[in-house]
C-alpha positions as CSV (number, residue, x, y, z in Angstrom):
1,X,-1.7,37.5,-8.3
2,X,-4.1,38.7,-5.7
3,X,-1.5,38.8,-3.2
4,X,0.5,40.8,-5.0
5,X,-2.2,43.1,-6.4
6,X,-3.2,43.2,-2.2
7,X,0.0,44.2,-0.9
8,X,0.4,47.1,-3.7
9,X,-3.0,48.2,-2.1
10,X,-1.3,48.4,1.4
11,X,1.4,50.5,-0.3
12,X,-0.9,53.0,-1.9
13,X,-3.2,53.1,1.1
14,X,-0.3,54.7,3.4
15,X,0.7,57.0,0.6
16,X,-3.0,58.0,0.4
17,X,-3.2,58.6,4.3
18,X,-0.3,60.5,4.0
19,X,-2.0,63.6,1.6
20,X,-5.1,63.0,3.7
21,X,-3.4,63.3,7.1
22,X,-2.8,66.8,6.1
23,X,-6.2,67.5,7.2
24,X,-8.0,64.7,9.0
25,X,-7.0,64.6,12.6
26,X,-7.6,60.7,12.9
27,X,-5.7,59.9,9.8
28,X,-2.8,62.0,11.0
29,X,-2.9,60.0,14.2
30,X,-2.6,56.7,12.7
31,X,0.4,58.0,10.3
32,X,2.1,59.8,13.3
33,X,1.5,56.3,15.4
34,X,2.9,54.1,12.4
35,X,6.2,56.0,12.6
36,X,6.3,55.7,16.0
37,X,5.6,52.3,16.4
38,X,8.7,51.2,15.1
39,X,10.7,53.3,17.4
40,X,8.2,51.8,20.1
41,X,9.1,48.4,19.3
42,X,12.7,48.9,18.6
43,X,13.0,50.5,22.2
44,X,11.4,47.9,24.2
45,X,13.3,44.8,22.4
46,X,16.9,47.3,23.2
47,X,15.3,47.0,27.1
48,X,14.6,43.4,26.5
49,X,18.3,42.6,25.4
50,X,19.4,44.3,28.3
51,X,17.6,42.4,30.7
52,X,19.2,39.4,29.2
53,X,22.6,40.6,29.9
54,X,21.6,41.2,33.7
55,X,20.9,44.9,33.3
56,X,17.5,45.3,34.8
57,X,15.7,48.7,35.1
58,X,13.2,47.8,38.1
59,X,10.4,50.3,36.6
60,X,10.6,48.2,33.5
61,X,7.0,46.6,32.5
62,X,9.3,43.6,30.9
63,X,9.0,40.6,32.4
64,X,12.5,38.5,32.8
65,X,13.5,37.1,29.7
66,X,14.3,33.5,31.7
67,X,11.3,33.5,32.5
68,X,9.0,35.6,30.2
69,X,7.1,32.6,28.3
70,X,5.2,32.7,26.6
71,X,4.9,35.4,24.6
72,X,1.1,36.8,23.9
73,X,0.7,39.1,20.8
74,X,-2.9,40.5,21.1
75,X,-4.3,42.2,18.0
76,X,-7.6,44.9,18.5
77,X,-8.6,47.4,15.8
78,X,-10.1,49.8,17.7
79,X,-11.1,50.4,21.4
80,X,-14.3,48.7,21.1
81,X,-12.8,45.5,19.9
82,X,-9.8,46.4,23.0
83,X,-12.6,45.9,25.4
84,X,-14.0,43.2,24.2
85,X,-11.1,40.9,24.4
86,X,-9.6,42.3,27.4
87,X,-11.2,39.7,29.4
88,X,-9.0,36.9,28.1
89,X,-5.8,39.3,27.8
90,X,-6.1,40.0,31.8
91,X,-7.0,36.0,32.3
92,X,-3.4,35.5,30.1
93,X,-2.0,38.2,32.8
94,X,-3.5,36.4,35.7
95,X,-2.6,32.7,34.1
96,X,0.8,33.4,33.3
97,X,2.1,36.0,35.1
98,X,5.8,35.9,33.9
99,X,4.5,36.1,30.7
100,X,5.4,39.0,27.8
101,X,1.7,40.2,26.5
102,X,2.4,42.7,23.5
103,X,-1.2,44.5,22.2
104,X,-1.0,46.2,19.0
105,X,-4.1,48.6,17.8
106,X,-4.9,49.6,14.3
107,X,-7.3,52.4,15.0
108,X,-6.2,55.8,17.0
109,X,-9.3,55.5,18.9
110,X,-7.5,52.4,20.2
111,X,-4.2,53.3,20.8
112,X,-4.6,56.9,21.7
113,X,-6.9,55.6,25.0
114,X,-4.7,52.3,25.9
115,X,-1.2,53.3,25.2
116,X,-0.2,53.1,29.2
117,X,-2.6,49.9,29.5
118,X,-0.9,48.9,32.3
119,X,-1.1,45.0,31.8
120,X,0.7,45.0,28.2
121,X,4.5,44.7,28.1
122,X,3.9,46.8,24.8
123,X,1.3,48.6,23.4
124,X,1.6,50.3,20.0
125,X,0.0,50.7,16.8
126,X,0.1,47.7,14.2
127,X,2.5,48.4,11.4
128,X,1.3,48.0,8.2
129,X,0.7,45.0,6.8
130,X,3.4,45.2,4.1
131,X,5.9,42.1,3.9
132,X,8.8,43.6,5.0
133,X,7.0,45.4,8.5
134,X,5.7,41.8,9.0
135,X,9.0,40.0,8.9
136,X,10.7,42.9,11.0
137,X,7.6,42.8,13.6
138,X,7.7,39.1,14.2
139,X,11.8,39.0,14.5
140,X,11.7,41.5,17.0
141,X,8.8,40.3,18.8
142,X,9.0,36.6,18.7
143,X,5.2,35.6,19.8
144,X,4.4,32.2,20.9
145,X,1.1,33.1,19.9
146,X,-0.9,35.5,17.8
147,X,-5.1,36.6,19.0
148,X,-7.2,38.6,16.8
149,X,-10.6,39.6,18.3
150,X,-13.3,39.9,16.4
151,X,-12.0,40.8,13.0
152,X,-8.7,42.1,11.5
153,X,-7.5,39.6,8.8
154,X,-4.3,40.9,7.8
155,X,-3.0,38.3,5.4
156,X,0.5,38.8,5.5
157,X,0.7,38.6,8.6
158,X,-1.1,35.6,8.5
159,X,0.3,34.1,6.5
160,X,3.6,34.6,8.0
161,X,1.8,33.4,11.3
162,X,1.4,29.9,9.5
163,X,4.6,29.9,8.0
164,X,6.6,30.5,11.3
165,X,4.1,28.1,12.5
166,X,3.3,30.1,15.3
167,X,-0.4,29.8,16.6
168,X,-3.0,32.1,15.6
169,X,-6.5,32.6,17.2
170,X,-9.3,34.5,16.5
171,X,-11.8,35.2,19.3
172,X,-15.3,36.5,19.2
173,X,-15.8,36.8,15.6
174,X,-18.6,36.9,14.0
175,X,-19.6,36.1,10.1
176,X,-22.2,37.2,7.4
177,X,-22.7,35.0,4.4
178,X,-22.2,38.5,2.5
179,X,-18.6,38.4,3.4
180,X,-16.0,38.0,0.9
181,X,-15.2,34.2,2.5
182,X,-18.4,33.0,1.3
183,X,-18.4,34.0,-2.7
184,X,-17.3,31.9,-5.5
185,X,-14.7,34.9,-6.0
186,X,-13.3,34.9,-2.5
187,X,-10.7,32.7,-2.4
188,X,-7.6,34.9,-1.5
189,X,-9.5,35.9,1.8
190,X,-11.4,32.2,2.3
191,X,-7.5,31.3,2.2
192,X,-6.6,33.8,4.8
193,X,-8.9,32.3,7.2
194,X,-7.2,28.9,6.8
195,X,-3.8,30.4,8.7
196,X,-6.1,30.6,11.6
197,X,-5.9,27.6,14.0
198,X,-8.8,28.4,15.7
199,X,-11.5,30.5,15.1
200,X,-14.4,31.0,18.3
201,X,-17.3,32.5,17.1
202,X,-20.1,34.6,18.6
203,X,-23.0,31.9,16.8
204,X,-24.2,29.5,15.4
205,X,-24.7,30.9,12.2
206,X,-21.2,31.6,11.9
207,X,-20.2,28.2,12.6
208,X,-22.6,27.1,9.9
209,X,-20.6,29.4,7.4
210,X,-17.3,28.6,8.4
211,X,-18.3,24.7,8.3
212,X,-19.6,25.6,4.6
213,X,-16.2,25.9,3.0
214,X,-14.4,23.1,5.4
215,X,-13.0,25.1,7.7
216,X,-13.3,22.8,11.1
217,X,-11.6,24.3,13.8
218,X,-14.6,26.4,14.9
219,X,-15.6,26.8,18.6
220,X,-19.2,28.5,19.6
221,X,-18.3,30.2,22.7
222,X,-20.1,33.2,22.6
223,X,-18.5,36.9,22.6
224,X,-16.0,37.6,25.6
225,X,-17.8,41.2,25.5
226,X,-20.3,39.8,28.2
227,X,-17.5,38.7,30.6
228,X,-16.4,42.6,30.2
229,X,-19.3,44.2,31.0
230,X,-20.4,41.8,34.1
231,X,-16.6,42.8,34.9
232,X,-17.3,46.2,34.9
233,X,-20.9,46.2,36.5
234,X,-18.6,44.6,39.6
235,X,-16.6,47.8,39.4
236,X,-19.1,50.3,38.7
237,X,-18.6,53.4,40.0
238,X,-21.4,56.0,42.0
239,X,-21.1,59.9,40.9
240,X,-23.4,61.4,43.8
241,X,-24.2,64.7,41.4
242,X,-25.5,61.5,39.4
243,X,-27.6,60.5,41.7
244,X,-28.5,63.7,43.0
245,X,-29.6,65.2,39.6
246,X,-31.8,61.9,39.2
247,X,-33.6,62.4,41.9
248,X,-36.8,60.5,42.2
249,X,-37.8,61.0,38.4
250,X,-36.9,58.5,35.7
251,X,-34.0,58.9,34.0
252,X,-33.2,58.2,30.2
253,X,-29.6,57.6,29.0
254,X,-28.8,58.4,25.6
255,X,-25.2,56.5,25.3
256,X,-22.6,56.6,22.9
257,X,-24.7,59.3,20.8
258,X,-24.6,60.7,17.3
259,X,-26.2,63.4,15.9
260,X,-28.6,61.5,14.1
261,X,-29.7,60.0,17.4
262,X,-30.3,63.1,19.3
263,X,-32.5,64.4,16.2
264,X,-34.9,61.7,17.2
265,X,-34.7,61.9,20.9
266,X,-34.6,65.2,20.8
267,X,-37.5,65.7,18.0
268,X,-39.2,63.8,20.8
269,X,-38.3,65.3,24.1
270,X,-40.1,68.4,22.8
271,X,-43.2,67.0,22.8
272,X,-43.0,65.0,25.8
273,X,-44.9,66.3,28.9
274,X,-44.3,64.0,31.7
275,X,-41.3,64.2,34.3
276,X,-37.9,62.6,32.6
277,X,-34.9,63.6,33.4
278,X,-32.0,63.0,30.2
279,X,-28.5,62.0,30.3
280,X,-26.3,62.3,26.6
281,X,-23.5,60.9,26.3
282,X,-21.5,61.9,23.1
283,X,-20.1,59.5,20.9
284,X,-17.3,62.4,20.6
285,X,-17.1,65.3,22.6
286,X,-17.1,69.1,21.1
287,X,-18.1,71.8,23.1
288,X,-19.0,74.1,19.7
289,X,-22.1,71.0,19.2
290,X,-22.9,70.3,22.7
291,X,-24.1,74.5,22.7
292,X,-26.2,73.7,19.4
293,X,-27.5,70.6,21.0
294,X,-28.4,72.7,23.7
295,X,-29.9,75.0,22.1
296,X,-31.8,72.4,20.0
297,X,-34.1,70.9,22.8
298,X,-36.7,72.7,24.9
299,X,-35.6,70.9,27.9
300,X,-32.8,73.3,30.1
301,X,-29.6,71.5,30.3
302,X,-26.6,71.4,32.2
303,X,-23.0,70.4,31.2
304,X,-21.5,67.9,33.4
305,X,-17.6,69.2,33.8
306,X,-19.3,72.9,35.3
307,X,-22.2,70.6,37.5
308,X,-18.7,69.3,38.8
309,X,-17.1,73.3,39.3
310,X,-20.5,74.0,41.5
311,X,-23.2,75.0,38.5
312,X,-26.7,74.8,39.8
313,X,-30.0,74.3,37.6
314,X,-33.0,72.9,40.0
315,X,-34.7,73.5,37.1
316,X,-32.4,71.2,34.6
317,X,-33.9,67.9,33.3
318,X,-31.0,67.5,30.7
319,X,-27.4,66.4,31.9
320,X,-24.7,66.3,28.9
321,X,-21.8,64.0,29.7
322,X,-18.4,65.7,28.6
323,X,-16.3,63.5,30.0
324,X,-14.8,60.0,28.7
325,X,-14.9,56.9,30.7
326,X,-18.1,57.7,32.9
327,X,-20.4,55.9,30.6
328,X,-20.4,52.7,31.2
329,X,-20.7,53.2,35.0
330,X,-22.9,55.7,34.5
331,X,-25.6,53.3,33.3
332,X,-26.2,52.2,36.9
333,X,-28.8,54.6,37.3
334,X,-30.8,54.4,33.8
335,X,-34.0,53.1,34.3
336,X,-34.4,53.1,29.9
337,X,-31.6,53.5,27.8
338,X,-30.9,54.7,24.4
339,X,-27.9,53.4,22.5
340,X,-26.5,55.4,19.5
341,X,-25.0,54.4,16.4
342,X,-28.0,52.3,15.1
343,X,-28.9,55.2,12.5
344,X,-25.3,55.4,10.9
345,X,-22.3,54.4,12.3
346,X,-23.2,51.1,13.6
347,X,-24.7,50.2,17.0
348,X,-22.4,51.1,19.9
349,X,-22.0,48.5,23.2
350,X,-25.9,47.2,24.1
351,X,-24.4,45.5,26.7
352,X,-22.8,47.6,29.1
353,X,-26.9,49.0,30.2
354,X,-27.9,45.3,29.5
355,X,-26.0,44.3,32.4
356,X,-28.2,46.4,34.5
357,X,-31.5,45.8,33.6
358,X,-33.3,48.2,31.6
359,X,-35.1,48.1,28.8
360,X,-33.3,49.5,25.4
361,X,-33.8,51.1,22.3
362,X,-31.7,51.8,19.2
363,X,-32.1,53.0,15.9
364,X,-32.0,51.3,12.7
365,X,-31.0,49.6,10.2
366,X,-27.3,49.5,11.3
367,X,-27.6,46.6,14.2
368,X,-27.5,44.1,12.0
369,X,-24.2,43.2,12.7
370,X,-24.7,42.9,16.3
371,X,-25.5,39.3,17.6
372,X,-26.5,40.8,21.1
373,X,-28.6,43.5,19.5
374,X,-30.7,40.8,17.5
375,X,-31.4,38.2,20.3
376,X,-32.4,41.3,22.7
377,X,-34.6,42.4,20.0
378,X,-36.1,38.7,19.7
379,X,-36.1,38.5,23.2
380,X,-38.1,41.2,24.0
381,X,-35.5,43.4,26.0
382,X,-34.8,45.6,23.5
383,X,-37.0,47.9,20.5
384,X,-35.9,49.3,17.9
385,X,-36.8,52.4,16.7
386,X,-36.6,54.0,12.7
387,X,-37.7,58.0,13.8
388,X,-39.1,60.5,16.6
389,X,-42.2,59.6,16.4
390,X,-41.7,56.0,16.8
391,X,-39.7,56.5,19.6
392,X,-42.5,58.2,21.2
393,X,-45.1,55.5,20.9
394,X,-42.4,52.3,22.0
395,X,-41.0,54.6,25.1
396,X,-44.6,56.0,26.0
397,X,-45.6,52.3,26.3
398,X,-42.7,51.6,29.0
399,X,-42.7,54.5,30.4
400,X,-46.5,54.5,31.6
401,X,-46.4,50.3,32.1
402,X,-44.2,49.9,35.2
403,X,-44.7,46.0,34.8
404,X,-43.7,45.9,31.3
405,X,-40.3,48.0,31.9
406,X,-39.5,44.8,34.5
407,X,-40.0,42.6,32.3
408,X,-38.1,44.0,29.7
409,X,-35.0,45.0,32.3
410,X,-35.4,41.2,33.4
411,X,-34.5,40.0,30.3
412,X,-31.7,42.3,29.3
413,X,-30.0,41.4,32.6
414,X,-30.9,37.4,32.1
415,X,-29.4,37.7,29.1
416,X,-25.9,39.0,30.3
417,X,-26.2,36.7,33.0
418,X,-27.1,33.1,30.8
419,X,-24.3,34.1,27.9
420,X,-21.1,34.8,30.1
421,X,-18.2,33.1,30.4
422,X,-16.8,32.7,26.5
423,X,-13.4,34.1,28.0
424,X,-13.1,30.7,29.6
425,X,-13.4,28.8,26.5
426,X,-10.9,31.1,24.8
427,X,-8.3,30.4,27.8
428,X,-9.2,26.4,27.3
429,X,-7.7,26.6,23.5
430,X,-4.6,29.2,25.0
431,X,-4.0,26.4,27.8
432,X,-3.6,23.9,25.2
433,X,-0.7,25.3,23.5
434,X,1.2,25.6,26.6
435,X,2.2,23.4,29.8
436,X,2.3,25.2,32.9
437,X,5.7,24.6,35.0
């Protein structure tokens, strides 16, 4: 019954983002990418006939069928959750380099900034999870083996999963005993979480909760997320207008940022008299909000794209980032950072400044969620902050104790550092499925 009354759901839900696709831009992204998907899909398995048959196109991303096994479907929702388990796909890549990896995204904000990921065979949006897209997606794709990360429990296809018995794993999840798995009137999604072989988890609470109701095949191995972040610290980039508009002075990054975060920095900028110089970092970039924002803090600001054209400000202490992909490199030269989402949307990545060293701050209550966010905040590396004027009296603190902002950089980075590696316990369960030749 609730499988039935779940997949109706899924039917009305498309004919619901239909109407609203007519105006919401995201919405009509995700219906435009579920009619494309299928043409995606249908394209690369014609390719991946061909190749069988001897005709090879040599700019073809498929792998040779003789020797393309095993197959890896990856499953992200968004481009947070793409991040965080592209440590283990790229280990898959480097591990079995013959190998088909297909990644499928739910969100746009996934798709729309990974469609030419270069180390997918196939990347496209997840069709629906209706019974007959699941059937058609699994013929066509064949996967040895199915990873979620973090969430996404899509029962059909799930339950499909389990029926073809074809082994699924989900990585870096995380649990609340809120969750539907836990109440007495959970049972069709406690069910769901049986088709999973394995399940790692971020913590030890989670492994508690999935113990509770006798589900056994649950590994602590912390969230691959850290292996990304120390990945891309290696990588970092340097932006010499960065560094130049630094200077000498102390520099705040406000990543990530919503509007309810730049009220409070913002509220508190204006009243703070000693020399900082700002970076924001949009959550999403508009140009109309970016001149309001300006407009909103005493501080004179520059934009980042005319800094680049030759725009000159000595007297600028505020440096708006409207560019994507910057950020996380950008956090190099913090020396505090602010991370948004913690007021509304839900915290944004505290690890990318963590790996650093610097202290951090976020708003609240929206962190919850966040295993990282909680042990920085029990740590000590990290405050959290409910308006303008606490902001003030938690950053005046660092900012005028030059011992205490070591201290609390030490143990962001410490962190990072001492919780690395769960990609390779994700890889040890992978590796068990299959015998290398």
């Amino acid at each position: 019954m609730f499988a039935f009354i779940y997949t109706l759901g899924i039917y009305l839900a498309q004919g619901v983002a239909r109407l609203v696709a007519l105006f919401h831009l995201k919405t009509r992204l995700w219906v435009k990418g579920q009619e494309q998907a299928w043409q995606l899909i249908e394209r690369w398995n014609k390719e991946y006939e061909e190749r069988k048959k001897g005709n090879i196109n040599p700019k073809s991303k498929i792998a040779n069928p003789e020797s393309a096994t095993p197959t890896f479907w990856f499953h992200a929702a968004s481009l947070g959750e793409f991040e965080q388990g592209r440590p283990v796909i790229e280990a898959c890549r480097r591990q079995y380099p013959t190998a088909t990896i297909v990644l499928t995204f739910f969100s746009p904000s996934g798709y729309e900034n990974k469609k030419d990921y270069d180390q997918a065979d196939l990347v496209c949006y997840l069709p629906a999870d209706a019974p007959a897209n699941v059937t058609r997606f699994l013929d066509v794709i064949r996967p040895d083996m199915a990873l979620f990360i973090k969430y996404e429990f899509w029962p059909n296809y799930l339950q499909e999963l389990k029926k073809r018995q074809i082994p699924s794993v989900l990585f870096s999840a995380i649990f609340r005993p809120d969750q539907l798995f836990f109440k007495a009137y959970g049972g069709f999604y406690r069910n769901v979480l049986f088709c999973l072989d394995h399940i790692l988890v971020q913590n030890q609470e989670s492994e508690n909760l999935l113990k509770s109701i006798n589900y056994n095949q649950v590994i602590l191995a912390g969230d691959t997320r850290l292996d990304r972040v120390v990945q891309i610290a290696k990588q970092a980039k340097t932006f010499p207008i960065i560094d130049q508009f630094k200077g000498d002075i102390p520099l705040l990054i406000v990543g990530s940022a919503w509007p309810d975060d730049l009220e409070v920095v913002f509220s508190f900028l204006n009243n703070f008299k000693h020399p900082l110089k700002v970076i924001v970092a949009p959550h999403e970039i508009n140009a109309e909000q970016i001149a309001k924002w300006q407009e909103a803090v005493n501080a004179e600001s520059l934009i980042y794209s005319e800094l680049v054209k030759g725009s000159k400000n000595e007297n600028a202490s505020l440096l708006f980032l409207d560019t994507v992909g910057m950020l996380s490199s950008v956090y190099r030269y913090a020396d505090f950072v602010f991370v948004g989402g913690g007021y509304r949307d839900g915290l944004h990545n505290t690890m990318e400044p963590a790996v650093f060293g610097m202290p951090i701050f976020f708003g609240q209550p929206y962190y919850q969620k966040f295993q990282e966010a909680l042990d920085l905040l029990q740590l000590g590396g990290a405050q959290t902050v409910a308006n303008a004027e606490d902001f003030g009296k938690v950053f005046v603190e660092v900012y005028d104790n030059e011992e205490l902002r070591k201290q609390k950089a030490a143990i962001c980075l410490n962190y990072v550092q001492k919780n690395a590696g769960a990609t390779e316990k994700v890889m040890v369960v992978i590796n068990s499925k299959f015998v290398m030749s």
